[in-house]
PDB file of N, CA, C, O and CB in Angstrom:
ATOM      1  N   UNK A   1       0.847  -1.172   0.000  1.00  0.00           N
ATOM      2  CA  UNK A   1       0.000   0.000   0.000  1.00  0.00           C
ATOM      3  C   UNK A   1       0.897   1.241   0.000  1.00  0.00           C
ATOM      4  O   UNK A   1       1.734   1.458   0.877  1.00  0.00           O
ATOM      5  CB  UNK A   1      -0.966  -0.005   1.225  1.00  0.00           C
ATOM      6  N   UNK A   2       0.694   1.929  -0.904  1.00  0.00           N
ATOM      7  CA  UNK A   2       1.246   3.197  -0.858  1.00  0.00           C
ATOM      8  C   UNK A   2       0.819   4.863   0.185  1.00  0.00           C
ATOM      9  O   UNK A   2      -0.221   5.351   0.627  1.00  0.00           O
ATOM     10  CB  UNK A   2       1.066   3.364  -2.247  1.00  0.00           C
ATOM     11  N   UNK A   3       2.207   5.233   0.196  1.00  0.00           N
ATOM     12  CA  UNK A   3       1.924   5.621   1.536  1.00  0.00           C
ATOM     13  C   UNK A   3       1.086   7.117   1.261  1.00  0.00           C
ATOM     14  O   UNK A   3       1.527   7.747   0.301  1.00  0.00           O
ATOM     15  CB  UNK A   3       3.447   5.733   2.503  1.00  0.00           C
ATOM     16  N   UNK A   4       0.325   7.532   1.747  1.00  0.00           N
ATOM     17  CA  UNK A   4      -0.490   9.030   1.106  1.00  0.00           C
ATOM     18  C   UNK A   4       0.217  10.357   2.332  1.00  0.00           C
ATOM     19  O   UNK A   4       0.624  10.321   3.493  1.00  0.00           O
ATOM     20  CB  UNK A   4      -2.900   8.846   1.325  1.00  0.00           C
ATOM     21  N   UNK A   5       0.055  11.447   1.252  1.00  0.00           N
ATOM     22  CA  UNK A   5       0.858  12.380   1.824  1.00  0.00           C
ATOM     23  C   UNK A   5      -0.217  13.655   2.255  1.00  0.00           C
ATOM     24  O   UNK A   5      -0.811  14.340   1.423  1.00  0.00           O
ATOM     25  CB  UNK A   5       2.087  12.782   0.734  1.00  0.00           C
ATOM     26  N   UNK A   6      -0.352  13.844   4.030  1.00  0.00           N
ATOM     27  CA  UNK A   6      -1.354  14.537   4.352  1.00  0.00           C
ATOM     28  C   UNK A   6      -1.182  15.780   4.489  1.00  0.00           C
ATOM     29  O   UNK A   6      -0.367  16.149   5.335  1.00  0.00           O
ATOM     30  CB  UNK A   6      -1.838  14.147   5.255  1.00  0.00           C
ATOM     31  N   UNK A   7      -1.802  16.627   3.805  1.00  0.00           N
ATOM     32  CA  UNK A   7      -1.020  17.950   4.047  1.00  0.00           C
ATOM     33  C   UNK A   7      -2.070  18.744   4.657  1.00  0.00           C
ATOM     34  O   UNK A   7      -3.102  18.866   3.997  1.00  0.00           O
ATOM     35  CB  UNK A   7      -0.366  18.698   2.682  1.00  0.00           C
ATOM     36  N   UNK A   8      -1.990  19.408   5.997  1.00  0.00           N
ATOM     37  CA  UNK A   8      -2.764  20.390   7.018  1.00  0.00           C
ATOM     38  C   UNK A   8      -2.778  21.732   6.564  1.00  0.00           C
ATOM     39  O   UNK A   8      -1.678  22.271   6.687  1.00  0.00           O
ATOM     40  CB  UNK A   8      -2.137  20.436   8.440  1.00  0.00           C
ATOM     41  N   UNK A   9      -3.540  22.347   6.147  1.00  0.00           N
ATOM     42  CA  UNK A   9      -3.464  23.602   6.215  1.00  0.00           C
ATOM     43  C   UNK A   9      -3.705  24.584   7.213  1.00  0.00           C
ATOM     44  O   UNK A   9      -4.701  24.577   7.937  1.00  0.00           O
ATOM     45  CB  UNK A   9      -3.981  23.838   5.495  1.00  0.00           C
ATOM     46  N   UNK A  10      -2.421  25.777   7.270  1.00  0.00           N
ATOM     47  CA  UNK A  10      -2.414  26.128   8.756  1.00  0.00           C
ATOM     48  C   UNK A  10      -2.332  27.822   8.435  1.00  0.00           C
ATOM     49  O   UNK A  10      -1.409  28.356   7.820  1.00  0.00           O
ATOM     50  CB  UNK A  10      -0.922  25.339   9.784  1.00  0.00           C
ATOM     51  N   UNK A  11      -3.257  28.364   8.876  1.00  0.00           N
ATOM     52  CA  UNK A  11      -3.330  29.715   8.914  1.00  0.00           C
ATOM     53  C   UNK A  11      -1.976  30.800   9.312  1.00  0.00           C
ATOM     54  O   UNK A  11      -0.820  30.401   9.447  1.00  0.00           O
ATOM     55  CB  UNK A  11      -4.392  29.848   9.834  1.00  0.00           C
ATOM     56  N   UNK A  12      -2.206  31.550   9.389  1.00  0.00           N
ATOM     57  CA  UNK A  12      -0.641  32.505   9.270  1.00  0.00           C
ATOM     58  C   UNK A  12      -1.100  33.956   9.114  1.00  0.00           C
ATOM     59  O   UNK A  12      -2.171  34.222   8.570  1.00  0.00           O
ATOM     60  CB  UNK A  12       0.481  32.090   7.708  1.00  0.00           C
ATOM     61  N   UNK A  13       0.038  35.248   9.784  1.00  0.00           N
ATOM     62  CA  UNK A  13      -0.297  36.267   9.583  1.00  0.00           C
ATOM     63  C   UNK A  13       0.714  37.001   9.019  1.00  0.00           C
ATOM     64  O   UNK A  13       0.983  36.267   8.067  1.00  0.00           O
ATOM     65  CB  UNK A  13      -0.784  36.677  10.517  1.00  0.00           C
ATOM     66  N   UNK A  14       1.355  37.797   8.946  1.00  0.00           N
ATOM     67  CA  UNK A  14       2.494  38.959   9.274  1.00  0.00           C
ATOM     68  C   UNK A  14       2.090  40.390   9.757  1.00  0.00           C
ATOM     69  O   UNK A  14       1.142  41.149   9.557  1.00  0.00           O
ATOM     70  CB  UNK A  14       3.306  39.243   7.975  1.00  0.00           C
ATOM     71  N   UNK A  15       3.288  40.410  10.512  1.00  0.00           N
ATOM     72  CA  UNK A  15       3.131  42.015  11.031  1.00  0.00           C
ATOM     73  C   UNK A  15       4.246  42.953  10.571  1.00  0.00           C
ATOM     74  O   UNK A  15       5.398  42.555  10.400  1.00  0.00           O
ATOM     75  CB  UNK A  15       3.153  42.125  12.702  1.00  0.00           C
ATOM     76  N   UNK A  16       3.906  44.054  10.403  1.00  0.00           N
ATOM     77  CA  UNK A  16       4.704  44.834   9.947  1.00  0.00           C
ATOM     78  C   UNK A  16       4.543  46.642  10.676  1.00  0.00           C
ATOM     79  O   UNK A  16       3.624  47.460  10.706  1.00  0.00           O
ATOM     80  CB  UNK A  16       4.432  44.595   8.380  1.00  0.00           C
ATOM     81  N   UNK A  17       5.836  46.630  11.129  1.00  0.00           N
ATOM     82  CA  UNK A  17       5.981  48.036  12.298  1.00  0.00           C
ATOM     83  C   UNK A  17       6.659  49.257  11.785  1.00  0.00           C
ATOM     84  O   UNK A  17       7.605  49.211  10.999  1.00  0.00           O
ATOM     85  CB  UNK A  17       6.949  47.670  13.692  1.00  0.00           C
ATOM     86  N   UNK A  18       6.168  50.290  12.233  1.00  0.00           N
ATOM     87  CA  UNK A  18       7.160  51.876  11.835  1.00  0.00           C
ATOM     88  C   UNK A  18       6.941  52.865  13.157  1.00  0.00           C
ATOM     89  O   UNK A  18       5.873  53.190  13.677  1.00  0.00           O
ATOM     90  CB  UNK A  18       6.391  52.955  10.118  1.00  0.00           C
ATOM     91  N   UNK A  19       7.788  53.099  13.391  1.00  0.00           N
ATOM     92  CA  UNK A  19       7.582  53.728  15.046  1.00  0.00           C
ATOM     93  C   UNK A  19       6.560  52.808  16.106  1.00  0.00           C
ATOM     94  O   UNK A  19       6.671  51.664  16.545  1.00  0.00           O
ATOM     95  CB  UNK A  19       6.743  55.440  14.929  1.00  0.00           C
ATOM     96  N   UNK A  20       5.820  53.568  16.239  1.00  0.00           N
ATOM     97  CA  UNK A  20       4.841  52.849  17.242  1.00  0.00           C
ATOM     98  C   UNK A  20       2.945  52.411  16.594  1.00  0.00           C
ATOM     99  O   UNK A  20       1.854  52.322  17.158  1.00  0.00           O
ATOM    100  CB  UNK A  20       4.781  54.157  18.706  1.00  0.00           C
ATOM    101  N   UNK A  21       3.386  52.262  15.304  1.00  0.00           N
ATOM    102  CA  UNK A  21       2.177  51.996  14.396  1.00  0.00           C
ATOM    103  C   UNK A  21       2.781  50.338  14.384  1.00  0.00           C
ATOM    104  O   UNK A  21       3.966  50.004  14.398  1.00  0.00           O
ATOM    105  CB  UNK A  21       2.040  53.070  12.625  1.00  0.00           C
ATOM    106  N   UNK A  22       1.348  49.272  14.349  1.00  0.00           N
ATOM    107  CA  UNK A  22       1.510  48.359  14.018  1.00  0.00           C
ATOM    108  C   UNK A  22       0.534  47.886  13.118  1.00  0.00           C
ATOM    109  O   UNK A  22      -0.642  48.151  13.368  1.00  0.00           O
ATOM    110  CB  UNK A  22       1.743  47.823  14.881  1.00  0.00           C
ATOM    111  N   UNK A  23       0.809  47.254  12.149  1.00  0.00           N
ATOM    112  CA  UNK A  23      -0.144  46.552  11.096  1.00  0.00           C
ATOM    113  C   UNK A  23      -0.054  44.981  11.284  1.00  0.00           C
ATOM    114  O   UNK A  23       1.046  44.435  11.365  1.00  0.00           O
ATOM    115  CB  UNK A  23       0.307  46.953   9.486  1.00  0.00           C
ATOM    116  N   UNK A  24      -1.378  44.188  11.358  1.00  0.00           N
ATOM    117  CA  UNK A  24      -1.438  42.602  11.437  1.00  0.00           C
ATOM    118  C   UNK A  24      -2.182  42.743  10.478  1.00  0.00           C
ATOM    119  O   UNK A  24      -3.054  43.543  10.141  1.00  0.00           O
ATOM    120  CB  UNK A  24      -1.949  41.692  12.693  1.00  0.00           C
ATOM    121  N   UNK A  25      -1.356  41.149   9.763  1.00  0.00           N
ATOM    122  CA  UNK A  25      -2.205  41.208   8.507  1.00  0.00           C
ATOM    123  C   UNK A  25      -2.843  39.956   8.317  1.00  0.00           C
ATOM    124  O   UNK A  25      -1.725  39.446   8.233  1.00  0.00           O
ATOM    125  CB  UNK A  25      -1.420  41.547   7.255  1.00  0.00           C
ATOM    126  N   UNK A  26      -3.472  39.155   8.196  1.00  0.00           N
ATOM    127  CA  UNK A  26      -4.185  37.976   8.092  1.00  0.00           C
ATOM    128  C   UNK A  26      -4.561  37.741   6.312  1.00  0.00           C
ATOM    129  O   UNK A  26      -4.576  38.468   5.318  1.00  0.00           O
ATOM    130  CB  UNK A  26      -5.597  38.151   9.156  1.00  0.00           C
ATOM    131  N   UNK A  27      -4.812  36.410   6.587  1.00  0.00           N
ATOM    132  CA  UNK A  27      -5.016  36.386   4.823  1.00  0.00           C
ATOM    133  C   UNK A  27      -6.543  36.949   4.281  1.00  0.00           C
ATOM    134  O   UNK A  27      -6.842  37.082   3.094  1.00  0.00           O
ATOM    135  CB  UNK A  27      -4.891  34.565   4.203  1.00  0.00           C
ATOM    136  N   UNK A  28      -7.405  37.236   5.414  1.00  0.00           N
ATOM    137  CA  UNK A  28      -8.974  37.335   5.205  1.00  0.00           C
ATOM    138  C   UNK A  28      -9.592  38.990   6.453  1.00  0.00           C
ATOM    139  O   UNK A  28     -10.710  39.348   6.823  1.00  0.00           O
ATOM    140  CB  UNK A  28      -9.806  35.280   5.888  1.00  0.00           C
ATOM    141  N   UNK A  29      -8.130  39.570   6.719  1.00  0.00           N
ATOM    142  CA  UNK A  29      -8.654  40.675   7.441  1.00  0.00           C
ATOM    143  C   UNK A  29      -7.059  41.669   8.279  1.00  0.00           C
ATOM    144  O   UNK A  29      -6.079  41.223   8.874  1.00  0.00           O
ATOM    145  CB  UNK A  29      -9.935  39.839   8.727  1.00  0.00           C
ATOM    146  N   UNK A  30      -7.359  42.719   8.028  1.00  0.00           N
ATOM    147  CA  UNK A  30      -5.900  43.733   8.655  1.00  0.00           C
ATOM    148  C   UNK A  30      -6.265  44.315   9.856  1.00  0.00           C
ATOM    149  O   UNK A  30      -7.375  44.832   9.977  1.00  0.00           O
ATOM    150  CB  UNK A  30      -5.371  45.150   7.652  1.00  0.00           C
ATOM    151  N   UNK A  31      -5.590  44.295  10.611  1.00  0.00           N
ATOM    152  CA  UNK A  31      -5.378  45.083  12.156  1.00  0.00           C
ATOM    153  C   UNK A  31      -4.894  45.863  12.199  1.00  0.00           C
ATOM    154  O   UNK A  31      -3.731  45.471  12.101  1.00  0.00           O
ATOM    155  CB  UNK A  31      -4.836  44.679  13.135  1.00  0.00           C
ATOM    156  N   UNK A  32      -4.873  47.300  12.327  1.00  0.00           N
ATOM    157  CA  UNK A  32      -4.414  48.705  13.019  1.00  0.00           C
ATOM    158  C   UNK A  32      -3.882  48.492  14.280  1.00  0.00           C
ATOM    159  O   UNK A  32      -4.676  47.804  14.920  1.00  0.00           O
ATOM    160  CB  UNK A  32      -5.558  49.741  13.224  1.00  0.00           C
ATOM    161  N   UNK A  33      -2.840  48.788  14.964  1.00  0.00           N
ATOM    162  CA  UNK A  33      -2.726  48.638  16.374  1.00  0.00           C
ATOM    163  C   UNK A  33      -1.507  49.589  16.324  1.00  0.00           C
ATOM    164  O   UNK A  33      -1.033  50.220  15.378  1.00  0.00           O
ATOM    165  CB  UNK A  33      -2.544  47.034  17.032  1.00  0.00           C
ATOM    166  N   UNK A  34      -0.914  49.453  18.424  1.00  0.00           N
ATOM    167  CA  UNK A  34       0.421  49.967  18.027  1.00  0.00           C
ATOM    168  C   UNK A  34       1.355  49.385  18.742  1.00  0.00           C
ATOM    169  O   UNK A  34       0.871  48.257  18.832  1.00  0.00           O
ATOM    170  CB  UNK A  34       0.594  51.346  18.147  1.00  0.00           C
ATOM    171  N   UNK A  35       2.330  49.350  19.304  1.00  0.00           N
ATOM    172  CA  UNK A  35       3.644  48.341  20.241  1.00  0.00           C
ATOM    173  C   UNK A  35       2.999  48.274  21.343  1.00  0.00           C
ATOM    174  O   UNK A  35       3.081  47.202  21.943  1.00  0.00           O
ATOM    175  CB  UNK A  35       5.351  48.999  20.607  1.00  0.00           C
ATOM    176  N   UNK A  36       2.052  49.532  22.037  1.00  0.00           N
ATOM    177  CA  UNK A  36       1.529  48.659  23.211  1.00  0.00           C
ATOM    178  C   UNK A  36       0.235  47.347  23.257  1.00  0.00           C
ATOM    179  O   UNK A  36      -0.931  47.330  22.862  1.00  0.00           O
ATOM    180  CB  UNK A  36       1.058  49.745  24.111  1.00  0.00           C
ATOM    181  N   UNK A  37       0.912  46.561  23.786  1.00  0.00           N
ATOM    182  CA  UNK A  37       0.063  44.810  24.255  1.00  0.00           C
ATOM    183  C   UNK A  37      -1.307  45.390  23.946  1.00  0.00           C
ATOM    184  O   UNK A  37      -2.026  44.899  23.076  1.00  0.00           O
ATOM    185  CB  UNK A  37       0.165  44.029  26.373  1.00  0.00           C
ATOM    186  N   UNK A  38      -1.617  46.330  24.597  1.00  0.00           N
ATOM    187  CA  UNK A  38      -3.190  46.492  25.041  1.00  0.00           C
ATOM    188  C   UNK A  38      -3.949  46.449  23.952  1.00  0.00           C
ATOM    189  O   UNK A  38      -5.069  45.939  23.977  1.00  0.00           O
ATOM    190  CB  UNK A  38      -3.582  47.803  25.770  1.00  0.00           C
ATOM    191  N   UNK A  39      -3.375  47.029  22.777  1.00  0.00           N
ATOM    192  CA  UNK A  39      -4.113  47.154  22.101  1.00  0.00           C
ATOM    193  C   UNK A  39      -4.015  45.812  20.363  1.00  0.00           C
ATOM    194  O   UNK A  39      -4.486  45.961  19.236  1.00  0.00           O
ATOM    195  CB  UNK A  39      -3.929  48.737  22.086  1.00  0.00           C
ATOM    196  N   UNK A  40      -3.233  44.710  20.947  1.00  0.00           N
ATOM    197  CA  UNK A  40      -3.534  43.647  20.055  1.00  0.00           C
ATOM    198  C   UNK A  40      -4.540  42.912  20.064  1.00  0.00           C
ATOM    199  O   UNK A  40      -4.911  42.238  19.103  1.00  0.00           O
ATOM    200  CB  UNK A  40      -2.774  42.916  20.039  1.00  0.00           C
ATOM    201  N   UNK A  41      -5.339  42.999  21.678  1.00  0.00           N
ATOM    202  CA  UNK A  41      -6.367  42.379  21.685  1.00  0.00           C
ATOM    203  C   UNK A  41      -7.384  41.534  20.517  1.00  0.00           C
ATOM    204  O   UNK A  41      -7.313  40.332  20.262  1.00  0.00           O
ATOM    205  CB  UNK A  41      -6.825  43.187  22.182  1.00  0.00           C
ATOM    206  N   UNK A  42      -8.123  42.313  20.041  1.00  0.00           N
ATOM    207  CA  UNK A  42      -8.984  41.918  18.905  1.00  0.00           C
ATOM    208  C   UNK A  42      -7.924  41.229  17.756  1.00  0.00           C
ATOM    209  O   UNK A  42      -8.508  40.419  17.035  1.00  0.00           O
ATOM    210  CB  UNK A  42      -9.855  43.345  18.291  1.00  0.00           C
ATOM    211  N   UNK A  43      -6.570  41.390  17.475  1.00  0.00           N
ATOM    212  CA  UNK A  43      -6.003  40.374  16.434  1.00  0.00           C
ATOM    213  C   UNK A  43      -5.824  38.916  16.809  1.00  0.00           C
ATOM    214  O   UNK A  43      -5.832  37.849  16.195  1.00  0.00           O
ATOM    215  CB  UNK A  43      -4.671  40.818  16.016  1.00  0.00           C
ATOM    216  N   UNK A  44      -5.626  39.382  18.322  1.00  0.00           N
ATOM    217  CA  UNK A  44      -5.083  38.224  19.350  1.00  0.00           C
ATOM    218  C   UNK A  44      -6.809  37.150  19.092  1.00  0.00           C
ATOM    219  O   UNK A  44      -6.985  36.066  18.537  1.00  0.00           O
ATOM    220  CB  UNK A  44      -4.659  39.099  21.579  1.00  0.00           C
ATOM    221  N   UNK A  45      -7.474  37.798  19.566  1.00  0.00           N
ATOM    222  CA  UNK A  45      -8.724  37.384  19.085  1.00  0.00           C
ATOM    223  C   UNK A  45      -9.288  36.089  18.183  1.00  0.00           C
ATOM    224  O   UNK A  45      -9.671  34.925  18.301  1.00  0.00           O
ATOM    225  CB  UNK A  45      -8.983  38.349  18.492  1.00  0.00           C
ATOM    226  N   UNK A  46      -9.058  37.134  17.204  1.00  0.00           N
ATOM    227  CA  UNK A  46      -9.149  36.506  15.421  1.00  0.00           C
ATOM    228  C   UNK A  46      -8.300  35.552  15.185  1.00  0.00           C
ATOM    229  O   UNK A  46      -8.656  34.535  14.589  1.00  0.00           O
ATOM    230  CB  UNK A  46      -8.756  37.560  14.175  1.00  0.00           C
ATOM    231  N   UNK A  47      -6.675  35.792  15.744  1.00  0.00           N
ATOM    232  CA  UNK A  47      -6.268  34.850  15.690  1.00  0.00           C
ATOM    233  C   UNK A  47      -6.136  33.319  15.868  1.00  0.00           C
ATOM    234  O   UNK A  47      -5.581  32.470  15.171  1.00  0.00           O
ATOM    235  CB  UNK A  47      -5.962  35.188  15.854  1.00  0.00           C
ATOM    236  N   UNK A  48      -7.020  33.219  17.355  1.00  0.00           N
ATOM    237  CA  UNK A  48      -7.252  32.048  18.124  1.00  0.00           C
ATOM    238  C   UNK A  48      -8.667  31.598  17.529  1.00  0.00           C
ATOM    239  O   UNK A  48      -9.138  30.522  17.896  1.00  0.00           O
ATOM    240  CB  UNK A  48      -7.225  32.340  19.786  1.00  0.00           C
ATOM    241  N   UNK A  49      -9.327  32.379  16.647  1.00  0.00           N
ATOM    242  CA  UNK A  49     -10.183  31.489  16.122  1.00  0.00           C
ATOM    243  C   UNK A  49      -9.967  30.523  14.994  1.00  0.00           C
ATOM    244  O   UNK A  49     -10.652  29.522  14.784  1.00  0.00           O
ATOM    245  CB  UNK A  49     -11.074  32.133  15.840  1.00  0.00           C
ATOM    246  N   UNK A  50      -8.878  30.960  14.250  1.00  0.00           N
ATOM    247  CA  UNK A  50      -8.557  30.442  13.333  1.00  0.00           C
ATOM    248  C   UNK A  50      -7.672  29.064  13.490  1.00  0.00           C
ATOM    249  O   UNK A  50      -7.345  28.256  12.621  1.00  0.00           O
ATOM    250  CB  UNK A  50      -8.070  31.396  12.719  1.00  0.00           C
ATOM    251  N   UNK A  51      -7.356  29.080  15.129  1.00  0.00           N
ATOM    252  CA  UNK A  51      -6.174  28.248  15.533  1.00  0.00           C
ATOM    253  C   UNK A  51      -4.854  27.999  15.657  1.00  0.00           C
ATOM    254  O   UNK A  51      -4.209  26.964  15.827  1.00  0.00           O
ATOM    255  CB  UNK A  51      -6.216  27.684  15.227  1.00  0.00           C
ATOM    256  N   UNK A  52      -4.510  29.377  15.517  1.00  0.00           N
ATOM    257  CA  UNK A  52      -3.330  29.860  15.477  1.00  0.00           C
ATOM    258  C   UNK A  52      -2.837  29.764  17.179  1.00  0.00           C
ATOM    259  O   UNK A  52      -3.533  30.151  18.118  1.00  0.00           O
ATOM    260  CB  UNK A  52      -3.403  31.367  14.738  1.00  0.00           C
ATOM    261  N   UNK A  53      -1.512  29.171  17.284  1.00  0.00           N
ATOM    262  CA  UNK A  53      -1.219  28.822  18.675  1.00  0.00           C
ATOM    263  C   UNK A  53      -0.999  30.510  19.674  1.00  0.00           C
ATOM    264  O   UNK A  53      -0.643  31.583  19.188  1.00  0.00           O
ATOM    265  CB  UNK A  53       0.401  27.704  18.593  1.00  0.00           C
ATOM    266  N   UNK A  54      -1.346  30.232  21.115  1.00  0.00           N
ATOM    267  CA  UNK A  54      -1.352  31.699  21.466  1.00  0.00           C
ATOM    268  C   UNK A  54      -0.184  32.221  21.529  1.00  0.00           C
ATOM    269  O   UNK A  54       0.006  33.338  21.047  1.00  0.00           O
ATOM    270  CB  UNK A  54      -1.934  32.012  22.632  1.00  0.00           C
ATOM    271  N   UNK A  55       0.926  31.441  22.195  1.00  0.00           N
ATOM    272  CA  UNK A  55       2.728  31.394  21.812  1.00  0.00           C
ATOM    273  C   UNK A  55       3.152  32.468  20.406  1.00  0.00           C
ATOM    274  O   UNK A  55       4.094  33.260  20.378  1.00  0.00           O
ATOM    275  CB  UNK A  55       3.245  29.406  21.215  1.00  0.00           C
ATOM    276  N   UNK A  56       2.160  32.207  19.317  1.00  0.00           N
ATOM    277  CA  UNK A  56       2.874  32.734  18.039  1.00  0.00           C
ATOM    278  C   UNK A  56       1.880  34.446  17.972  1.00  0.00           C
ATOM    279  O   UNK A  56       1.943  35.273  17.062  1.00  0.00           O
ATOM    280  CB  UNK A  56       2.562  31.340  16.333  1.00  0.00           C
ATOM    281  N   UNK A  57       1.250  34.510  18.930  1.00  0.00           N
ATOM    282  CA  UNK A  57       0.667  35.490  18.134  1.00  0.00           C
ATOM    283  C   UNK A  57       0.669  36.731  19.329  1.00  0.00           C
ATOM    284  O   UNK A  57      -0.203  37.346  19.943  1.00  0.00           O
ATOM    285  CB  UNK A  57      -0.924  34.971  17.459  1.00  0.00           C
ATOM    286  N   UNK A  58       2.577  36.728  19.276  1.00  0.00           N
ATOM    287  CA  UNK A  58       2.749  37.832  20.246  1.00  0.00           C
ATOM    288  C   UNK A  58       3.258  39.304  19.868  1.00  0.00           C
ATOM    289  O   UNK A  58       3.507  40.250  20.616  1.00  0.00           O
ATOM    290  CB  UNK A  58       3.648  37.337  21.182  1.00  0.00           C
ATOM    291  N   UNK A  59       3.352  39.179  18.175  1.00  0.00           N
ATOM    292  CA  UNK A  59       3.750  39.937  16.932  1.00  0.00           C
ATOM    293  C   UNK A  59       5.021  40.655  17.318  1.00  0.00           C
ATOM    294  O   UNK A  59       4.943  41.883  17.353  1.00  0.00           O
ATOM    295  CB  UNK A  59       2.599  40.990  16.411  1.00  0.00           C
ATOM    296  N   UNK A  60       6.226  40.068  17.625  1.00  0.00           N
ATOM    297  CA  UNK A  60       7.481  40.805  18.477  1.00  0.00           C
ATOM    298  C   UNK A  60       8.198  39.784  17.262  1.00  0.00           C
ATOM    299  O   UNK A  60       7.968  38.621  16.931  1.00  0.00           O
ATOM    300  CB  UNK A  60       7.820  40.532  20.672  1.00  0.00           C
ATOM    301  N   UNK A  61       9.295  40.948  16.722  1.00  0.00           N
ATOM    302  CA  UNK A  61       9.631  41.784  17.289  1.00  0.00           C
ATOM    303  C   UNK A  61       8.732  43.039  16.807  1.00  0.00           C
ATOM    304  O   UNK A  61       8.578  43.267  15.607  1.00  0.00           O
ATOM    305  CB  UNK A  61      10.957  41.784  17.188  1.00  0.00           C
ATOM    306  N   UNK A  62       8.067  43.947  17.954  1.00  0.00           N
ATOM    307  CA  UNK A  62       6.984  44.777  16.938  1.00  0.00           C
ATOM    308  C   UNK A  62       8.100  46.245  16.916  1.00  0.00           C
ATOM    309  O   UNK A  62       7.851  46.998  15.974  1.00  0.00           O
ATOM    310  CB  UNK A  62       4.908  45.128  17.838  1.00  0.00           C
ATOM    311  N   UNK A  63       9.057  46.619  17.673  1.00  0.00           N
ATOM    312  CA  UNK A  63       9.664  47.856  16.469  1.00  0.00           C
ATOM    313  C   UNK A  63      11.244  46.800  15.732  1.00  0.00           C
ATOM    314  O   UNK A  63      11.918  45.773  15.646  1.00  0.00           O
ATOM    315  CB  UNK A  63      10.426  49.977  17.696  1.00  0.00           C
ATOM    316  N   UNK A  64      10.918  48.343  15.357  1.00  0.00           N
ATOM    317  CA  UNK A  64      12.380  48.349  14.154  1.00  0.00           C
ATOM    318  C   UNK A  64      13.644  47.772  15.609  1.00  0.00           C
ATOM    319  O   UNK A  64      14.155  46.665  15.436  1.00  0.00           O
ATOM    320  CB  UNK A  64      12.927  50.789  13.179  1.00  0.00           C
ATOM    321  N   UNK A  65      13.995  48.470  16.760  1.00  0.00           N
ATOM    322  CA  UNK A  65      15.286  48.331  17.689  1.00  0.00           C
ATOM    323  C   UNK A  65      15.275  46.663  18.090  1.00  0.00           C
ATOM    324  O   UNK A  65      16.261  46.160  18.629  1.00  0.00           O
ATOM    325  CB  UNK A  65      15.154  49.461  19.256  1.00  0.00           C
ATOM    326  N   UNK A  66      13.901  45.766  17.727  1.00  0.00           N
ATOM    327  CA  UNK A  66      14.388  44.953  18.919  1.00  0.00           C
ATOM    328  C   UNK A  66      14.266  44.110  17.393  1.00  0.00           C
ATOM    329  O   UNK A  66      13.685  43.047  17.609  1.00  0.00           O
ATOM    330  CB  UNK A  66      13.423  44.599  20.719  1.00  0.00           C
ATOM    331  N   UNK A  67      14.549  44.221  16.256  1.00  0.00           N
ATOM    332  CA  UNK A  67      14.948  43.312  15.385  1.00  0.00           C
ATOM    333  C   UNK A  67      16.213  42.436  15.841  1.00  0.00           C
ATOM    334  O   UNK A  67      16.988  43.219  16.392  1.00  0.00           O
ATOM    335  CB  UNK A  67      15.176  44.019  14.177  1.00  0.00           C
ATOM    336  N   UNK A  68      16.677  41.306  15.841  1.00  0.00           N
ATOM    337  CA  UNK A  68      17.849  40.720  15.055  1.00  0.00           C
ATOM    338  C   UNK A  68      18.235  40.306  13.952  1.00  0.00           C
ATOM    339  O   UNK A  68      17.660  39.754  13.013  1.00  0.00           O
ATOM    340  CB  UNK A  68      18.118  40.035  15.357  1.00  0.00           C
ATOM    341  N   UNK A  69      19.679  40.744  14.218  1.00  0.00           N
ATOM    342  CA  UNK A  69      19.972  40.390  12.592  1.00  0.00           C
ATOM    343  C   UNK A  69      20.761  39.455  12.022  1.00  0.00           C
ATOM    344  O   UNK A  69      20.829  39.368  10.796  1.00  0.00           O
ATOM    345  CB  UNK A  69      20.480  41.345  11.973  1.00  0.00           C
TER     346      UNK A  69
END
């Protein structure tokens, strides 16, 4: 028997920062926010409906300083 190849499809976002503006982007909806926590709420949200683990959806590094390179 041949072996079948299962492939999961798994939701995903990106964020993208400029000073203290933050953009979340989802494949089916965009978030306005800014570096402070408080206000990811509602992406944080959306996110966990989709099943996105809560671990990943802490959108850091959210400025430009705490990049690595």
């Amino acid at each position: 028997m041949a072996d079948k190849l299962i492939i999961k499809r798994q939701e995903y976002y990106a964020h993208f920062y400029r000073g203290n503006e933050l953009l979340i982007v989802f494949k089916e909806r965009v978030f306005a926010a800014s570096t402070d926590k408080t206000t990811w709420s509602d992406a944080i949200e959306y996110g966990k409906q989709l099943k996105i683990r809560d671990k990943q959806l802490d959108f850091v590094p959210n400025r430009f300083e705490n990049e690595d390179y």
